[in-house]
Backbone as XML, in Angstrom:
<?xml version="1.0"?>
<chain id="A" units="angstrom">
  <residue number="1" name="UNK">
    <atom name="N" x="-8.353" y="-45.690" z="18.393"/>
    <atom name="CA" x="-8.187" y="-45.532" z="16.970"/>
    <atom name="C" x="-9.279" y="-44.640" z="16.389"/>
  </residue>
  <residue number="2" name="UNK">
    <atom name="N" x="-10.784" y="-44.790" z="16.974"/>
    <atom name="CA" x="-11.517" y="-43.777" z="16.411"/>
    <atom name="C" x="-11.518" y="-42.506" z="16.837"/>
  </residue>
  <residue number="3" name="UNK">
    <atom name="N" x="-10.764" y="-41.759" z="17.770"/>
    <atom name="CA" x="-10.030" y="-40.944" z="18.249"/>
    <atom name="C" x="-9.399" y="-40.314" z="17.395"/>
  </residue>
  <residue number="4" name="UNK">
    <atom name="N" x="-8.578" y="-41.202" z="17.079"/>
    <atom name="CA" x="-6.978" y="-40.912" z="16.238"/>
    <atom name="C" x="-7.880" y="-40.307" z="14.382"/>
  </residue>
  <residue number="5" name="UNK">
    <atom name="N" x="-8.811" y="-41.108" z="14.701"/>
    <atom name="CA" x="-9.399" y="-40.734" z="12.652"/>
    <atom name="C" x="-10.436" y="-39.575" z="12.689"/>
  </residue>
  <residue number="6" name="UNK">
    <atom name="N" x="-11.098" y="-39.385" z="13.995"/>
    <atom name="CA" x="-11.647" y="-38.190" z="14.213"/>
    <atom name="C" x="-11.058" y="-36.733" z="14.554"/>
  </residue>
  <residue number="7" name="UNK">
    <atom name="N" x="-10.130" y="-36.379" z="15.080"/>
    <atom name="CA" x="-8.765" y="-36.039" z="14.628"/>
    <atom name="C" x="-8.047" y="-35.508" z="13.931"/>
  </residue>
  <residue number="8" name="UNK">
    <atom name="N" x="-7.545" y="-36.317" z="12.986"/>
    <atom name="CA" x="-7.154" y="-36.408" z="11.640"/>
    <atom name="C" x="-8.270" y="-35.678" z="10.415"/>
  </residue>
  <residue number="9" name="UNK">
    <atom name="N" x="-9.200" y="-36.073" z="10.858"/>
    <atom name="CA" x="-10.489" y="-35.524" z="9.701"/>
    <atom name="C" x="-10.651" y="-33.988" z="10.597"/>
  </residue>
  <residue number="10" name="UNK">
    <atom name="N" x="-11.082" y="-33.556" z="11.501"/>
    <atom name="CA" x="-11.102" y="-32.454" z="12.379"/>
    <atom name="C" x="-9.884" y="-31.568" z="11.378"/>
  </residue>
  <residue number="11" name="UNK">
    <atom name="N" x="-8.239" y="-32.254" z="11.767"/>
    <atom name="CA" x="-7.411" y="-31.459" z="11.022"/>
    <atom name="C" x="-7.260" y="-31.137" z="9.985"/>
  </residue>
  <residue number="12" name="UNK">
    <atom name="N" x="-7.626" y="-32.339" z="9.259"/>
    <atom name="CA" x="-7.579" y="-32.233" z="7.611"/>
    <atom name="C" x="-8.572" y="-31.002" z="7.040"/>
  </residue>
  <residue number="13" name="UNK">
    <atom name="N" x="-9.921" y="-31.168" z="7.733"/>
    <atom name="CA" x="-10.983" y="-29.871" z="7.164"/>
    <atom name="C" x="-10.304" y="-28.714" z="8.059"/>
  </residue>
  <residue number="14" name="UNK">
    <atom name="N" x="-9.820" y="-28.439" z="8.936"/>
    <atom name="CA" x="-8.772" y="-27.061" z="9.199"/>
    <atom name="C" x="-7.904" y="-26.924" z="8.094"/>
  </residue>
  <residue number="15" name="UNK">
    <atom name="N" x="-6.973" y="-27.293" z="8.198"/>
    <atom name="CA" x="-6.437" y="-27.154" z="6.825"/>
    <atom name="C" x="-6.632" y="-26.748" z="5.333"/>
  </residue>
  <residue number="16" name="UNK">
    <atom name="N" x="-7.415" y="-27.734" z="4.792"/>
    <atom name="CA" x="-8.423" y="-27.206" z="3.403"/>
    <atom name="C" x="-9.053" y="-26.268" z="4.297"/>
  </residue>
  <residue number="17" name="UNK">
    <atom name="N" x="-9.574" y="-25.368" z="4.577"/>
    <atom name="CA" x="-10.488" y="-24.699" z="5.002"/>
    <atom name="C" x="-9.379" y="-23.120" z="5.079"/>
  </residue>
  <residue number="18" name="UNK">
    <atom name="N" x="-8.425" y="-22.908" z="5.756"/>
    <atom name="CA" x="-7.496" y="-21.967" z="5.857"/>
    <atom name="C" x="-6.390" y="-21.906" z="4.668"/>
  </residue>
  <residue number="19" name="UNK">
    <atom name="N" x="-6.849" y="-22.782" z="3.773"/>
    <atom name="CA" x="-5.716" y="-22.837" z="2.481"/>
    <atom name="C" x="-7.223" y="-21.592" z="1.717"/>
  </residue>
  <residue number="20" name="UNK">
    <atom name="N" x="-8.395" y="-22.324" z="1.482"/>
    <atom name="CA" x="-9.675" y="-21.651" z="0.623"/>
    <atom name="C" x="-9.489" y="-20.608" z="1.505"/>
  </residue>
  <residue number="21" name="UNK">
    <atom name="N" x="-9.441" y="-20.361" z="2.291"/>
    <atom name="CA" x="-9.469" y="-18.634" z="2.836"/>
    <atom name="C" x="-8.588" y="-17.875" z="2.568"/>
  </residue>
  <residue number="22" name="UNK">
    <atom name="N" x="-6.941" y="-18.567" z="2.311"/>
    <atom name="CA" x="-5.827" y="-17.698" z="2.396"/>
    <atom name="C" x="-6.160" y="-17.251" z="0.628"/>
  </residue>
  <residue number="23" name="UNK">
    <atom name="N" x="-6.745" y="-18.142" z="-0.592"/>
    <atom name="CA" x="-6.744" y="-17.877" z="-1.699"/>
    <atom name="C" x="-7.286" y="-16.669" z="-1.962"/>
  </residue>
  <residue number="24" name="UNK">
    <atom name="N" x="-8.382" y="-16.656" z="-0.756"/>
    <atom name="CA" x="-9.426" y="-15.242" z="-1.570"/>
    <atom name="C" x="-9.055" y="-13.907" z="-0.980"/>
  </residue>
  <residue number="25" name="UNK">
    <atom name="N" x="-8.158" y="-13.809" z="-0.249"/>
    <atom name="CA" x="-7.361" y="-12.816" z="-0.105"/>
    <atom name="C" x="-6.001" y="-12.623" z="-1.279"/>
  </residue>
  <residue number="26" name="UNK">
    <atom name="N" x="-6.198" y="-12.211" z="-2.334"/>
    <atom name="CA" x="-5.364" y="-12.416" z="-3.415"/>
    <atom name="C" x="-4.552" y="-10.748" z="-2.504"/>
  </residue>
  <residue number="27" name="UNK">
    <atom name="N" x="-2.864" y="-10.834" z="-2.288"/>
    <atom name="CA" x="-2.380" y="-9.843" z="-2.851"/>
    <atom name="C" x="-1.643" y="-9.669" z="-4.304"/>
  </residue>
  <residue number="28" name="UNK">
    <atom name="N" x="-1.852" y="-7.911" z="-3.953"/>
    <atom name="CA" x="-1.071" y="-7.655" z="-5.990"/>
    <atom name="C" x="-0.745" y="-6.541" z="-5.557"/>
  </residue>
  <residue number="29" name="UNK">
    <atom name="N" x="0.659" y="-6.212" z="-6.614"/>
    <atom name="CA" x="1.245" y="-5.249" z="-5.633"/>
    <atom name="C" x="1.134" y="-4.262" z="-7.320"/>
  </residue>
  <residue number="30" name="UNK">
    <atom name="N" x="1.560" y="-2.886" z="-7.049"/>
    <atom name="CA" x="1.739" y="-2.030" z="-7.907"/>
    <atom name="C" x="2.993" y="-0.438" z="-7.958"/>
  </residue>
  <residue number="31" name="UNK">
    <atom name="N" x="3.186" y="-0.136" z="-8.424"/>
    <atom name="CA" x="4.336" y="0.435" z="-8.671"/>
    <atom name="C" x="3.902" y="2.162" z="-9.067"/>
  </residue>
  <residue number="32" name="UNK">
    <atom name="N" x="3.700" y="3.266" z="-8.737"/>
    <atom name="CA" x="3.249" y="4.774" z="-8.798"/>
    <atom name="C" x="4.515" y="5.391" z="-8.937"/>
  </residue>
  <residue number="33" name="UNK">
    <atom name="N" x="4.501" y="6.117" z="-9.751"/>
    <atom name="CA" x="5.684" y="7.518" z="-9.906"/>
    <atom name="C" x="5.359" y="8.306" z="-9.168"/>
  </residue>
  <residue number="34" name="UNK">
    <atom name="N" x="5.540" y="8.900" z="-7.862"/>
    <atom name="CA" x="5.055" y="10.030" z="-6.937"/>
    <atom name="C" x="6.443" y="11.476" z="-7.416"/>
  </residue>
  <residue number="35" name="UNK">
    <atom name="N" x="5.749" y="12.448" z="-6.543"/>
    <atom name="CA" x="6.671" y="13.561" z="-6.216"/>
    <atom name="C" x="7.296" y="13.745" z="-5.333"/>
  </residue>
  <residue number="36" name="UNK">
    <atom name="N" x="7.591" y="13.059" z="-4.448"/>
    <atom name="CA" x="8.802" y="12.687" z="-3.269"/>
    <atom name="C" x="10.076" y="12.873" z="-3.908"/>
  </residue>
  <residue number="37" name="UNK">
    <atom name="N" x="10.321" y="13.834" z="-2.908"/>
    <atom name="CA" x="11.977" y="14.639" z="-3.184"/>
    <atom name="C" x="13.014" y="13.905" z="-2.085"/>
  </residue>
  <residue number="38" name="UNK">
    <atom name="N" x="12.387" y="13.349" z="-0.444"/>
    <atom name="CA" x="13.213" y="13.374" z="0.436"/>
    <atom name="C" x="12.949" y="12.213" z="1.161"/>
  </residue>
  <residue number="39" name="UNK">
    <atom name="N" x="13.316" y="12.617" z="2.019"/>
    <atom name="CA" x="13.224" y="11.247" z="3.311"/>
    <atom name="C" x="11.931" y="11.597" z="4.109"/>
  </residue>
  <residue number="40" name="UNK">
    <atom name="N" x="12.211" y="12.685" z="4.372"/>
    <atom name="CA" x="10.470" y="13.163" z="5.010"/>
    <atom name="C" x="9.266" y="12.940" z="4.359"/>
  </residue>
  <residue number="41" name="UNK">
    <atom name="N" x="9.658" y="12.837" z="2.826"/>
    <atom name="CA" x="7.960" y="12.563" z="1.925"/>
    <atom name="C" x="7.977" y="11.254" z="2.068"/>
  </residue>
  <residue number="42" name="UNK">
    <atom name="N" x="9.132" y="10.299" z="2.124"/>
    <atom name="CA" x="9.123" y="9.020" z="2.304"/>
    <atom name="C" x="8.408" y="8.608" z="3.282"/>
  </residue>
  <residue number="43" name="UNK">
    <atom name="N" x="9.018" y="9.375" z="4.727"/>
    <atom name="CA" x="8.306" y="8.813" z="5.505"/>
    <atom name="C" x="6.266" y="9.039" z="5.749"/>
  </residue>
  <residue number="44" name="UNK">
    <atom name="N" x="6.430" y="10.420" z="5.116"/>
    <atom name="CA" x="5.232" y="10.808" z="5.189"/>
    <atom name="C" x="3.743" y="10.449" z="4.404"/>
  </residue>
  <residue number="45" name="UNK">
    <atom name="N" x="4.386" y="9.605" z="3.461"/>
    <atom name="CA" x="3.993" y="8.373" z="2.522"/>
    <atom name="C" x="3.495" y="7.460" z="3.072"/>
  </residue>
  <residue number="46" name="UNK">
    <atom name="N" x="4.492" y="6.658" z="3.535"/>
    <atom name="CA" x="4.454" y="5.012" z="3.663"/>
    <atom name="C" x="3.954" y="5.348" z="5.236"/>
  </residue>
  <residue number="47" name="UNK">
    <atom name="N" x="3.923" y="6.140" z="5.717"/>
    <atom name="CA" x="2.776" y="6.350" z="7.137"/>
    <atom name="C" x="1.563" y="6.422" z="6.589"/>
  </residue>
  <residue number="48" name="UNK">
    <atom name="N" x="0.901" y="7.324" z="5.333"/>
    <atom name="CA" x="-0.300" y="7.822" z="5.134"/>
    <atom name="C" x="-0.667" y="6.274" z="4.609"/>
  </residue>
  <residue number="49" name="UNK">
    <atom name="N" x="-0.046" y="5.711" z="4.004"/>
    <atom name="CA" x="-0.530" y="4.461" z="3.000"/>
    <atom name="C" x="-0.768" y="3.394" z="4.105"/>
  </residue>
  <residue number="50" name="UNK">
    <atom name="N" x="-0.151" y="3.534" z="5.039"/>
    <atom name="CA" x="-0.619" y="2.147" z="6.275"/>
    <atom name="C" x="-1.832" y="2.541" z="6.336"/>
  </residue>
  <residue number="51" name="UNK">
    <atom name="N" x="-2.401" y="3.560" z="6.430"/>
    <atom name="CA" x="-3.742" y="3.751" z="7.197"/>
    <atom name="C" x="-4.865" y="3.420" z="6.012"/>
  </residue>
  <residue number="52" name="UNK">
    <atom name="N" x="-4.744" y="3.490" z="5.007"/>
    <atom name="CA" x="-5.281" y="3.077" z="3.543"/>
    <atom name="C" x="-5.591" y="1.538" z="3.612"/>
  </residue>
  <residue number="53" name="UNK">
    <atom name="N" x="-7.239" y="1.221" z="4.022"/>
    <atom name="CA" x="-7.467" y="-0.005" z="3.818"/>
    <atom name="C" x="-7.479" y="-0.970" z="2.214"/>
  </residue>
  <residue number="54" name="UNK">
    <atom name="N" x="-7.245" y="-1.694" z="3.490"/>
    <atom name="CA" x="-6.111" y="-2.775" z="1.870"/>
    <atom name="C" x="-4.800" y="-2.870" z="2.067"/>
  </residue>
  <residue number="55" name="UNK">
    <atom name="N" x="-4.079" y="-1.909" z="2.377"/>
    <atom name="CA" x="-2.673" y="-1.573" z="2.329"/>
    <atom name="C" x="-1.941" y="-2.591" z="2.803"/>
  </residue>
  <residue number="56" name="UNK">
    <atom name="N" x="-1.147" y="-3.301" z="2.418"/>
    <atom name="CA" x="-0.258" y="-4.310" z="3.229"/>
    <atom name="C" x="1.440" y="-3.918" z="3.315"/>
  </residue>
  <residue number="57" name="UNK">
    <atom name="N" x="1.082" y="-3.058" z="2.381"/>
    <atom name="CA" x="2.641" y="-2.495" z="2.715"/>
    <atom name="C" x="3.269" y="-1.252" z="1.774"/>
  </residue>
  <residue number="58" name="UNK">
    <atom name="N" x="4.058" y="-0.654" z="2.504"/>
    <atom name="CA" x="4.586" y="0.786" z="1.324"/>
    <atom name="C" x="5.758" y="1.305" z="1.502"/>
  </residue>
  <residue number="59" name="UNK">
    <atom name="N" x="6.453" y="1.202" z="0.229"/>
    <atom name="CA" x="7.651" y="1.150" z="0.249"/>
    <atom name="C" x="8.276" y="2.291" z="-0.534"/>
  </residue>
  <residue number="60" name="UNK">
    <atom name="N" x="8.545" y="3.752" z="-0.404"/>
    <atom name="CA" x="8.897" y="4.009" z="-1.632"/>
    <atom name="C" x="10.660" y="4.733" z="-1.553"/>
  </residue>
  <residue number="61" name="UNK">
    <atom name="N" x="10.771" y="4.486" z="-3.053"/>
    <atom name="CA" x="12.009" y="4.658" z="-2.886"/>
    <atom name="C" x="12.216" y="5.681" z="-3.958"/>
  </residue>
  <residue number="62" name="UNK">
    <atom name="N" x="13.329" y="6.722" z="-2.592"/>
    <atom name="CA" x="13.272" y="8.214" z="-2.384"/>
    <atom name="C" x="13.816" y="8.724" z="-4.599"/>
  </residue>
  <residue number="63" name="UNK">
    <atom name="N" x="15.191" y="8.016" z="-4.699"/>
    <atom name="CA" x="16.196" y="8.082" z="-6.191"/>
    <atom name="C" x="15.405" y="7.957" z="-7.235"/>
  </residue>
  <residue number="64" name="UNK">
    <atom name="N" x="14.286" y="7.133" z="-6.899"/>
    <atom name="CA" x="13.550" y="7.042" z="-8.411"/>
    <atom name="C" x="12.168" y="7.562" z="-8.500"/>
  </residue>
  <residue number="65" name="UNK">
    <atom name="N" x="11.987" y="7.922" z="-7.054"/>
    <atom name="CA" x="10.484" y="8.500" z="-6.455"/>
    <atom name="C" x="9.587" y="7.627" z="-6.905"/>
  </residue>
  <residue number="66" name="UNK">
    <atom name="N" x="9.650" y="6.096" z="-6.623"/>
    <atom name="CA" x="8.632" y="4.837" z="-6.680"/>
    <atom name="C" x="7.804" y="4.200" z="-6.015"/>
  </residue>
  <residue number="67" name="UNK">
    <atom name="N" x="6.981" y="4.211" z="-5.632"/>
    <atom name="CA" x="5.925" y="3.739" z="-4.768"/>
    <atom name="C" x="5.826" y="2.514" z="-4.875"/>
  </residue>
  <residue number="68" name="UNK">
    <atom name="N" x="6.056" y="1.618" z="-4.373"/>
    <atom name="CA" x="5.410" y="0.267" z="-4.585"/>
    <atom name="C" x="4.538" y="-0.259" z="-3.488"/>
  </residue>
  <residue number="69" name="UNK">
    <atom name="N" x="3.567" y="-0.616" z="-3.574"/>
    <atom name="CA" x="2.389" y="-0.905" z="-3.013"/>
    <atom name="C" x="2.036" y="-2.526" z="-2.958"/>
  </residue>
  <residue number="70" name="UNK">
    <atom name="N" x="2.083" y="-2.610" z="-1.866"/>
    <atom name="CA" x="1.137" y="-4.729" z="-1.603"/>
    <atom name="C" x="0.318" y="-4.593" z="-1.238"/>
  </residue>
  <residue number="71" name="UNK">
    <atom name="N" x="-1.286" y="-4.526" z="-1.750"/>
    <atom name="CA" x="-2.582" y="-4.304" z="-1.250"/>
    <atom name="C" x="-3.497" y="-5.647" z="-1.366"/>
  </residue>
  <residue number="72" name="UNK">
    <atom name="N" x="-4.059" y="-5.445" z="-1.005"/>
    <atom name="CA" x="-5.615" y="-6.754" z="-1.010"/>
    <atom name="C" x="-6.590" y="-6.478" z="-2.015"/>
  </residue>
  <residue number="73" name="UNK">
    <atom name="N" x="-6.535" y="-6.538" z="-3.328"/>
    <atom name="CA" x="-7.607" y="-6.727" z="-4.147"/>
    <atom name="C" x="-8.455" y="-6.442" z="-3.909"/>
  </residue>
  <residue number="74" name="UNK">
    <atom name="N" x="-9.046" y="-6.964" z="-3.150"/>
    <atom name="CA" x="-10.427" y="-7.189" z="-2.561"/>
    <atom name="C" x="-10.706" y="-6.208" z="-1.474"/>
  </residue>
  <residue number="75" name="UNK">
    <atom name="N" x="-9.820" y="-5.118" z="-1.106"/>
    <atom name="CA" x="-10.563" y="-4.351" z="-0.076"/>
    <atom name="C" x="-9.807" y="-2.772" z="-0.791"/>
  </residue>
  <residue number="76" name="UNK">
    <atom name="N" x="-9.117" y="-2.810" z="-2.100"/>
    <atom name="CA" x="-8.849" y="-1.847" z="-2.889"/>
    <atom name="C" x="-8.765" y="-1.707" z="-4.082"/>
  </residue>
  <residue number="77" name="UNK">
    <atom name="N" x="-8.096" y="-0.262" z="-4.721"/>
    <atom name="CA" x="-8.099" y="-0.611" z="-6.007"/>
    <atom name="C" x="-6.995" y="0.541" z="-6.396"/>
  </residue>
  <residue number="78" name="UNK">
    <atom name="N" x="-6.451" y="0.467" z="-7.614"/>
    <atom name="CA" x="-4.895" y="1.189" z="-7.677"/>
    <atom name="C" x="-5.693" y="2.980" z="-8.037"/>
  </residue>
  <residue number="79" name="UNK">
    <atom name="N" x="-6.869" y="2.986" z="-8.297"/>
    <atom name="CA" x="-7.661" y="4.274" z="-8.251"/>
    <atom name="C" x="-7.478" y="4.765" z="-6.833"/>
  </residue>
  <residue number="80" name="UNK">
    <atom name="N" x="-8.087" y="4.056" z="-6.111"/>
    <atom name="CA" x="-7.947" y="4.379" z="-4.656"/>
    <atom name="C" x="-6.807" y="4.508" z="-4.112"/>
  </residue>
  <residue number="81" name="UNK">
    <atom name="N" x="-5.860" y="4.408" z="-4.678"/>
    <atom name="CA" x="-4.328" y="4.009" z="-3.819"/>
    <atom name="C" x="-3.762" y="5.404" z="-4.470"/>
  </residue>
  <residue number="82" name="UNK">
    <atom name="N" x="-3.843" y="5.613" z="-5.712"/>
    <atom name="CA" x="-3.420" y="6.752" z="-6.405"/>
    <atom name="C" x="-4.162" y="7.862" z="-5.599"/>
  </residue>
  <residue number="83" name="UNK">
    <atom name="N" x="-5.408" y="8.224" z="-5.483"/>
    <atom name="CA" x="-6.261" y="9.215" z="-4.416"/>
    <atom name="C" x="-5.859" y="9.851" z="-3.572"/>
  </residue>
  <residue number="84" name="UNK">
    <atom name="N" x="-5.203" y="8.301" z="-3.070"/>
    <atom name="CA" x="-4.754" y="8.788" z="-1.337"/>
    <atom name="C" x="-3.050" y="9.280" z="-1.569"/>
  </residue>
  <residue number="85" name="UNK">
    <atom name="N" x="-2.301" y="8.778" z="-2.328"/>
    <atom name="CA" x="-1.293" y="9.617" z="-2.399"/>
    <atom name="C" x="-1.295" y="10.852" z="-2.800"/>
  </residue>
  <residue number="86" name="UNK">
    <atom name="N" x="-2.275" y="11.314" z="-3.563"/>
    <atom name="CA" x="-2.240" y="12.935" z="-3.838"/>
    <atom name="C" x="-3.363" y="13.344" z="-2.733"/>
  </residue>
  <residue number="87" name="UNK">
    <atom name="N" x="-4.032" y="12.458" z="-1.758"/>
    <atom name="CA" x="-4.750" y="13.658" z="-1.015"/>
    <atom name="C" x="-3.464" y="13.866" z="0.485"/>
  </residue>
  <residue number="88" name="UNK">
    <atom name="N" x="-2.459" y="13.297" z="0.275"/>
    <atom name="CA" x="-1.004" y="13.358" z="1.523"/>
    <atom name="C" x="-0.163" y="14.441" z="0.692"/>
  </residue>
  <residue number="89" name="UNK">
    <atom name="N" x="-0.516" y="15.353" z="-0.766"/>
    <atom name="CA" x="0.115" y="16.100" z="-1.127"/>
    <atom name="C" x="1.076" y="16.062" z="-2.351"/>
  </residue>
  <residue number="90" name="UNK">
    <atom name="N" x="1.291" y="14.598" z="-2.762"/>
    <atom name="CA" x="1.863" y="14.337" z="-3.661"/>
    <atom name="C" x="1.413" y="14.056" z="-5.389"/>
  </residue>
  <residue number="91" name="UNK">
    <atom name="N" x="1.938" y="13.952" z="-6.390"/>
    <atom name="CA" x="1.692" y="13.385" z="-7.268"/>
    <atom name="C" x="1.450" y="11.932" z="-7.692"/>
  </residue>
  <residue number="92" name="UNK">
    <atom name="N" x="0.540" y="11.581" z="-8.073"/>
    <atom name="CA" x="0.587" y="10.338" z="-8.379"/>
    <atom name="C" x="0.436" y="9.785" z="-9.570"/>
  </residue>
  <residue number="93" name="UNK">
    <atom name="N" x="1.484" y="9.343" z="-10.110"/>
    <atom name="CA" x="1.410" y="8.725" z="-11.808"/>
    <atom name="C" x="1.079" y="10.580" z="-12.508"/>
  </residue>
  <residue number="94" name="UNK">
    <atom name="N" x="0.076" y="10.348" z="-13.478"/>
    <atom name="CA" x="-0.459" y="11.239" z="-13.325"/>
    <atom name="C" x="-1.552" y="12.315" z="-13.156"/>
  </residue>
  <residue number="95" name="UNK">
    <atom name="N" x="-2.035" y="11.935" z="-11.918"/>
    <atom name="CA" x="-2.980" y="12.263" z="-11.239"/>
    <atom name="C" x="-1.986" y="13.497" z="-10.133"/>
  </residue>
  <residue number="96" name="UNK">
    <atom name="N" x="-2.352" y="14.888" z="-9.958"/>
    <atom name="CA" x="-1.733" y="15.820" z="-9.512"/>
    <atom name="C" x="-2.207" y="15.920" z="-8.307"/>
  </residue>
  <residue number="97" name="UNK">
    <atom name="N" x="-1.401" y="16.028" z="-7.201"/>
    <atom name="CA" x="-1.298" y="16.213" z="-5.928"/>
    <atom name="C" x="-2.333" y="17.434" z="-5.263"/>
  </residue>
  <residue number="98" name="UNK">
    <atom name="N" x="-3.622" y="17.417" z="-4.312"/>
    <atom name="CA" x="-4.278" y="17.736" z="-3.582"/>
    <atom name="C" x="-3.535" y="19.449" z="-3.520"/>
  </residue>
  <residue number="99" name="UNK">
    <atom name="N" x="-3.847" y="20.333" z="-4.373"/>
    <atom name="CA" x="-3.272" y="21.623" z="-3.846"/>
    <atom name="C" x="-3.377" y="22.209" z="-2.575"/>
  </residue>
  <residue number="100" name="UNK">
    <atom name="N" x="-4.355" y="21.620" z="-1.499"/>
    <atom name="CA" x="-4.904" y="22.214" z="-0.245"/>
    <atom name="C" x="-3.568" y="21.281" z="0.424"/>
  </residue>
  <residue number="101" name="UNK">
    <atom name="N" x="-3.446" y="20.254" z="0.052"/>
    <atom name="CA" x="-2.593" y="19.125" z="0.994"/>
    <atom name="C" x="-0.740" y="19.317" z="0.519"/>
  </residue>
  <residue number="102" name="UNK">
    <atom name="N" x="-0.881" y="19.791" z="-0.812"/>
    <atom name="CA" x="0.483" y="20.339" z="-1.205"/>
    <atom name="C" x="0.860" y="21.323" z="-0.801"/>
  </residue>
  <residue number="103" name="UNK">
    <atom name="N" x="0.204" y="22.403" z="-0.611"/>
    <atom name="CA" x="0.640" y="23.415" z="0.184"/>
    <atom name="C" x="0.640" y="23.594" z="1.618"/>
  </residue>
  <residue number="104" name="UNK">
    <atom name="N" x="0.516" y="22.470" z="2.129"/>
    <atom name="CA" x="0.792" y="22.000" z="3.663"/>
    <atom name="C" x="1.686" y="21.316" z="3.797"/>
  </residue>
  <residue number="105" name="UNK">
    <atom name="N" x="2.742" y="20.477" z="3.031"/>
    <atom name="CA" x="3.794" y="20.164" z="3.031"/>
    <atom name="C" x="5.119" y="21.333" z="3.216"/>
  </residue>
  <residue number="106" name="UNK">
    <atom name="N" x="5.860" y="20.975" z="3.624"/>
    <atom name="CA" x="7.014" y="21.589" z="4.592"/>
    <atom name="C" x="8.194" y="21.916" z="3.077"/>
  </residue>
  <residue number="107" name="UNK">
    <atom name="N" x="8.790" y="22.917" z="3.345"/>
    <atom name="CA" x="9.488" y="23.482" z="1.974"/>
    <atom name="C" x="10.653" y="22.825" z="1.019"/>
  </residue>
  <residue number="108" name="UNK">
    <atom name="N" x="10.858" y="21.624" z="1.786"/>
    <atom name="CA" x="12.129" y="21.205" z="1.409"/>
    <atom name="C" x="10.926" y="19.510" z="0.339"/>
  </residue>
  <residue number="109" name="UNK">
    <atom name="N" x="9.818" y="19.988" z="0.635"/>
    <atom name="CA" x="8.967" y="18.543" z="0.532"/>
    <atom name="C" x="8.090" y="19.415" z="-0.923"/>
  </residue>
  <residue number="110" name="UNK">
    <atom name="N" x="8.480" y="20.089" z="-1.667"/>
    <atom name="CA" x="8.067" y="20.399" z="-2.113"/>
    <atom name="C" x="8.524" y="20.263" z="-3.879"/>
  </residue>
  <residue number="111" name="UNK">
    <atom name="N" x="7.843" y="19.476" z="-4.808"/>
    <atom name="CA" x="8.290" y="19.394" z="-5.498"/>
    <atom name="C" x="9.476" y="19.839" z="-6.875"/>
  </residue>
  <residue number="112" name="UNK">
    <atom name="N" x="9.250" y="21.132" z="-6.584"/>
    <atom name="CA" x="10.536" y="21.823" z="-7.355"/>
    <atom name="C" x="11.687" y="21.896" z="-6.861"/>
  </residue>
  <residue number="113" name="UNK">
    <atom name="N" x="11.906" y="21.553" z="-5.326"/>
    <atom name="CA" x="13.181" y="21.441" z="-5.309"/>
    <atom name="C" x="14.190" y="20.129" z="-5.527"/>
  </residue>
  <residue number="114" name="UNK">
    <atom name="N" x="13.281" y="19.667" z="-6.266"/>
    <atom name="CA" x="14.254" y="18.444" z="-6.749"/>
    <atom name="C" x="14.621" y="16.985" z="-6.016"/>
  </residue>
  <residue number="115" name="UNK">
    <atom name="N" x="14.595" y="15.800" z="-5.993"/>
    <atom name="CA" x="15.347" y="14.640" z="-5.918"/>
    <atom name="C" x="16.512" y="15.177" z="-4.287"/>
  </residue>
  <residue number="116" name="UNK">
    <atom name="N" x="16.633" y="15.042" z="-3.311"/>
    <atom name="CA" x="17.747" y="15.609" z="-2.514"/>
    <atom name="C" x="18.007" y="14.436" z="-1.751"/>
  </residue>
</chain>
């Protein structure tokens, strides 16, 4: 029986202990108007944004050219998240896309030709 309550207390402080840890990792997600015309800026996006610490996830979608972002608070900030999408070439909100990194994008990825 003192087994069984040593144990039990062992598990119980695991528990509380990985609940207080999971809290202070707050995610919050956020939403950017980019210049993504295609499927290629899509992909060329939500690749650059994995590598962006914090990043938990990137999603954007091509029709409304929307970024939505699940990051970690605590290891970013939507300044930083905006940065890195215009230093991959794009627009962000409005913060204007890296001209050295925009003009390394491929022709069809290029913002005047429109939504395709």
């Amino acid at each position: 029986m003192k087994t069984f309550k040593v144990l039990f207390t062992a598990f119980t402080l695991l528990i509380f202990g990985l609940n207080a840890q999971a809290q202070g990792k707050k995610t919050e997600s956020i939403k950017i108007k980019t210049s993504a015309v295609c499927n290629m800026c899509k992909a060329t996006i939500e690749k650059g944004m994995a590598y962006e610490k914090g990043v938990q996830k990137a999603e954007l979608d091509v029709a409304s050219q929307m970024l939505t972002v699940q990051y970690r608070a605590d290891k970013t900030n939507v300044e930083t998240l905006r940065t890195a999408v215009n230093q991959l070439g794009y627009d962000a909100d409005e913060a204007v896309a890296n001209e050295k990194a925009y003009n390394k994008l491929d022709d069809c990825c290029k913002k005047d030709k429109g939504v395709h």
